[in-house]
N, C-alpha and C positions, 0 to 999 in steps of 0.2 A: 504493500500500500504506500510506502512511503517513496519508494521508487519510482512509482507512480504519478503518485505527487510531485517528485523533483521533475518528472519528465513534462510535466503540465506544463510547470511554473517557467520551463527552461524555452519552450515553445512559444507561451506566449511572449517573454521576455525578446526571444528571437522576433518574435510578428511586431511588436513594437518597432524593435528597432528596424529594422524591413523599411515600416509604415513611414517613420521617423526620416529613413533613406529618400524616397521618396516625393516627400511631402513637396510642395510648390507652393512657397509664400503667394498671397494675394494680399491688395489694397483692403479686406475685412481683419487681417492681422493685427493691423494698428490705428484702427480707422476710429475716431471718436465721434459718436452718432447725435452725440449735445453739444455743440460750441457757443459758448456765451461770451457776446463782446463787451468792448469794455462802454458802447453804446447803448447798452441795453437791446440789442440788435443779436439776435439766434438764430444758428446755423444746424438744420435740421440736415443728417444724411445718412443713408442707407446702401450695402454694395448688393447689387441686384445685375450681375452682367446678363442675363440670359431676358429680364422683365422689357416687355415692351412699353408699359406706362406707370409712374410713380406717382402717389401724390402723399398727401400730409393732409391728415383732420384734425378737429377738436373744434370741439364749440368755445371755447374760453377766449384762444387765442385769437388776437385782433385778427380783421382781414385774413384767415385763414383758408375761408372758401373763394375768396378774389384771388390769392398768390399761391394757394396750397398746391399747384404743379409743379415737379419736382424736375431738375434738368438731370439729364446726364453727362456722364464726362467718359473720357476715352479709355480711364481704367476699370468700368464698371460703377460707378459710386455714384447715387443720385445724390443731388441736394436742391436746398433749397433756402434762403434766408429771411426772415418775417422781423418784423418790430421796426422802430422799440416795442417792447415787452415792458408791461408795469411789473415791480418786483411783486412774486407771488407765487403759487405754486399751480401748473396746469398740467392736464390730462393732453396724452395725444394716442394717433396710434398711425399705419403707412398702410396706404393701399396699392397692393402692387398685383400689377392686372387683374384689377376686380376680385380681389380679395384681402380683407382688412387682417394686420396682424401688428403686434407690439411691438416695440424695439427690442431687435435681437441682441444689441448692445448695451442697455440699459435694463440696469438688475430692479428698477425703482418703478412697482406697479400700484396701480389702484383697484377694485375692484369695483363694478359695479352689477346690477339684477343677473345679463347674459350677457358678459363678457368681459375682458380683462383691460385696462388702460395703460396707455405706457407713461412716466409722470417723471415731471421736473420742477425743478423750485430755484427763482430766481432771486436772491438773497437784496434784502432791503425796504422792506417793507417789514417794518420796527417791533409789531404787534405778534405777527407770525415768524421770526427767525428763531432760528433754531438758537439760543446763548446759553453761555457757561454759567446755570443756578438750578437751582435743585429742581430736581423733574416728576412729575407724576409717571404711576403705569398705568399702561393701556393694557388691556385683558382681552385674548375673544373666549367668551364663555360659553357651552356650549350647554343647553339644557333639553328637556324633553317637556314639550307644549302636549297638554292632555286634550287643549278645548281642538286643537288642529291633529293628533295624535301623530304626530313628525318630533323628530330631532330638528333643532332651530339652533341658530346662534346670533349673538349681540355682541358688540362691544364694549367695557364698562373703565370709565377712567379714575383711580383713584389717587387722589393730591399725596406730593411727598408725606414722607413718614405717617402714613395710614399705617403700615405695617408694623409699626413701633411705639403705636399706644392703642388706646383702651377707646379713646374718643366716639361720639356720633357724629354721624354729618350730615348736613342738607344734600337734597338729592334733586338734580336738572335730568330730567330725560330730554333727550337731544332728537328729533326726529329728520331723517332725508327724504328726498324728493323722488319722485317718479322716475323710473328708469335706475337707479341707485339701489346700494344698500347699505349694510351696519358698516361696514367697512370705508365709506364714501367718508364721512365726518374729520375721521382721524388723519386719512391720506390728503386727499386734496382739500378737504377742511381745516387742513391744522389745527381742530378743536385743541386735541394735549398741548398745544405750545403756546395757543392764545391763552390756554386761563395757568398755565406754567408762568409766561410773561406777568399776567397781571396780579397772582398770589404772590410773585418777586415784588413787585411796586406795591404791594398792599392796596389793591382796587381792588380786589373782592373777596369772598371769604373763603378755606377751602371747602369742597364739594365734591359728592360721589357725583361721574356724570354715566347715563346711561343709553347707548345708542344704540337702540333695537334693529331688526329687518326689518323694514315696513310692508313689502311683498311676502305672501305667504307662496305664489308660483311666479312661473314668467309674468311678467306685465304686461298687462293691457290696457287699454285707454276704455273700452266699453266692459261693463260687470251689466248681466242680461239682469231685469227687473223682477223681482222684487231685489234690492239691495241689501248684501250683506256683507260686511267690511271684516272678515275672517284675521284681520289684524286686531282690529279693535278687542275682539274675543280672546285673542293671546294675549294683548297688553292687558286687559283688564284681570283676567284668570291666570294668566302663566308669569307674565314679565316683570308686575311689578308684584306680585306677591314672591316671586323669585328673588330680585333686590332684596325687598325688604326681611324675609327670612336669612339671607348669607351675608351680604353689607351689614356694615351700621349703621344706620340712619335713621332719621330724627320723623318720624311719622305723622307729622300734625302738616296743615295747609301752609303754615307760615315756613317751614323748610320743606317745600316741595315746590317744582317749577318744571315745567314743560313747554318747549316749542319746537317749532319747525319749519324747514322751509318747501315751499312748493306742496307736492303733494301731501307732506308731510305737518303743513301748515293747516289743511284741512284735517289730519288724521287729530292734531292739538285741537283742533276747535271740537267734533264728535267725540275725541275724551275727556276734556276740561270742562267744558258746560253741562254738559248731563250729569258731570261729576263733581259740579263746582264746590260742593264742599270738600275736597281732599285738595286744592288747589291753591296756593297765593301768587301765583306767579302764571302768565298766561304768554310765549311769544308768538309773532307768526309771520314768516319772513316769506314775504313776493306770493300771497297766496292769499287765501280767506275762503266761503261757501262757493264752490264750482257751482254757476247756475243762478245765483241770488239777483245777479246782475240783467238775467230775461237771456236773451239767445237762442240758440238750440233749444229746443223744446224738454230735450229729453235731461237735459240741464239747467233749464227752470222749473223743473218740477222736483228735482232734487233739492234746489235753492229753495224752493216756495214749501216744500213739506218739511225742507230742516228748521226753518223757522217756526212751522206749525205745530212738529213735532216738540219742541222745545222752548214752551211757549212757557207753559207752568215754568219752567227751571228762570226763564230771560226774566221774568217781572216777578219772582223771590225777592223782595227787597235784603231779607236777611240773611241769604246765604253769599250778594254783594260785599258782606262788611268781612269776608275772611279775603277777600280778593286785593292783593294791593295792587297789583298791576297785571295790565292786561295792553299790548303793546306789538304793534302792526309795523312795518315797514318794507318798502317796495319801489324801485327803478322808478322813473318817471318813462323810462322805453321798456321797458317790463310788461309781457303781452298780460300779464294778470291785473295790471295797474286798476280798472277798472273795476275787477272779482274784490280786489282787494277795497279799493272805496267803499264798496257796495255794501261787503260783509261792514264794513265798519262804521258806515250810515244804520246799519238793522241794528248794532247792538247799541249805539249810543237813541236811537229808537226806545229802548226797553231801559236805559237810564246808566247803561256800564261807562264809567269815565274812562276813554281810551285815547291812547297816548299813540297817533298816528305819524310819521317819520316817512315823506318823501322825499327819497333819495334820487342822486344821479344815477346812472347805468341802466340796464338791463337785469335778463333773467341767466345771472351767472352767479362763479362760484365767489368771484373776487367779492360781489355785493354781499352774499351771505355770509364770509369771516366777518366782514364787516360788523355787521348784524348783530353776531355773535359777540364777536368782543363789547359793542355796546350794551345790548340786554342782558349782558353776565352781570356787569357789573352794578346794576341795579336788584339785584337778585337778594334775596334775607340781609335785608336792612333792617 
């Protein structure tokens, strides 16, 4: 057996080195697929000698679909150069002849609902860099949802030296957006760095944060009628009774906070209102009731029955006084801008003091750190 053995190890060592004989450097050897200048100006490239056509996507990045065609060069290697780039971190991925795939040279991914992101972070932007002070972990936990009967997974962030005392803590569930999932917050959210940053300057207090899946399957844009939000059912039964059994945290309305952006902004409003008493803290980034605003048919009657539905809960005067904030913001070119008005003309309707925040940009990732870092640090005051 062991003769055997040596004969194996001697063979392959041989095929190695064969392979090794062999081998024919290419421009993919030492080819750096991120170049960032000192303009703020990125240099996207990939070696594809045999590909007839290259390009470059991402929604984040400026003018990506007006320049996102990739040249070729005579050693095989496309590229392509875009910006200025504001400092910040974005998703990309290359499409080469009609098929989308990540950078083969870039170990740094994001994940999102069905599919992987390729990700880079452009340092300077004060809020989300990465600095030398003490850091929170990021967790993916992985639990079993009874109301969905699946294995599920979340991400959950807890502030330096959690691990090292006894303490409770207030607790932010953090929700993503459509097409997204638990993974999206941390990556190209920089959640862990932005409240890393602000526990360093003393702007906010520390906090368990918790970023659930929001998709129970693939995503879709149409759920056939009658509606049923199969998220809702795990957060309510599985996610945070979960938290709240294995963390430590502080179980009253006044250390509990929830928000989200985009689709995620709606998932906050269907748990926070019907639930308003277990809430003080309410965000809801580029989003608001899909439908409240008239449109599509089949989206004003969602809008017109969430209201109607939640009618007893909106003019409780008494379950208002555990709420201290309740806190909207959204792009002025943000396709939701109007969703978002809308939902927050119904509730200041029913007497809720809300604290509306129109912003510049759109419906991107750069606006929701933003977001983030704002409505954190209004949080258990």
């Amino acid at each position: 057996m062991k003769n055997l053995q040596k004969i194996l190890c001697s063979m392959i060592l041989i095929s190695t080195i064969l392979t090794a004989q062999n081998y024919k450097p290419t421009p993919n050897d030492t080819l750096s697929s991120i170049l960032i200048h000192s303009n703020n100006k990125v240099t996207f490239s990939i070696y594809a000698p045999e590909a007839k056509n290259v390009s470059i996507g991402g929604g984040d990045i400026p003018n990506i679909q007006a320049i996102g065609k990739m040249i070729k060069k005579e050693n095989g290697v496309w590229s392509v150069t875009l910006g200025p780039i504001n400092p910040g971190a974005y998703r990309y991925n290359f499409n080469v002849d009609g098929i989308s795939i990540i950078d083969p040279k870039n170990t740094e991914i994001s994940e999102s609902n069905m599919n992987l992101w390729s990700l880079f972070y452009l340092k300077g932007a004060e809020f989300t860099d990465n600095k030398n002070i003490p850091h929170g972990a990021i967790s993916e936990i992985n639990y079993f949802s009874k109301s969905l009967n699946k294995n599920r997974r979340m991400h959950v962030y807890t502030p330096p030296d959690y691990h090292n005392n006894d303490e409770k803590y207030p607790v932010f569930y953090l929700l993503h957006g459509a097409f997204d999932c638990d993974d999206a917050w941390t990556t190209v959210g920089r959640a862990g760095f932005i409240i890393d940053n602000l526990l360093a300057e003393n702007k906010v207090k520390p906090m368990i944060i918790v970023m659930p899946a929001g998709h129970t399957k693939s995503f879709q844009f149409r759920t056939p009628s009658p509606i049923k939000d199969e998220f809702i059912e795990d957060f309510l039964n599985d996610i945070k009774p979960f938290i709240e059994k294995n963390y430590r945290t502080i179980d009253n309305s006044e250390n509990r906070a929830i928000a989200g952006l985009s689709m995620g902004g709606g998932h906050t409003l269907n748990i926070a209102i019907p639930n308003l008493q277990d809430y003080g803290y309410i965000g809801v980034f580029s989003s608001g009731i899909f439908g409240i605003n008239g449109g599509d048919s089949f989206l004003a009657n969602m809008g017109k029955d969430w209201e109607n539905n939640n009618l007893e809960i909106l003019d409780k005067e008494d379950l208002k006084k555990n709420l201290k904030l309740i806190w909207f913001a959204t792009g002025k070119d943000d396709f939701l801008l109007e969703t978002t008005k809308s939902t927050v003309a119904a509730l200041k309707r029913h007497n809720f003091e809300v604290i509306y925040n129109e912003t510049s940009g759109g419906h991107t990732w750069d606006k929701w750190r933003e977001y983030l870092y704002e409505f954190s640090q209004l949080l258990f005051k």
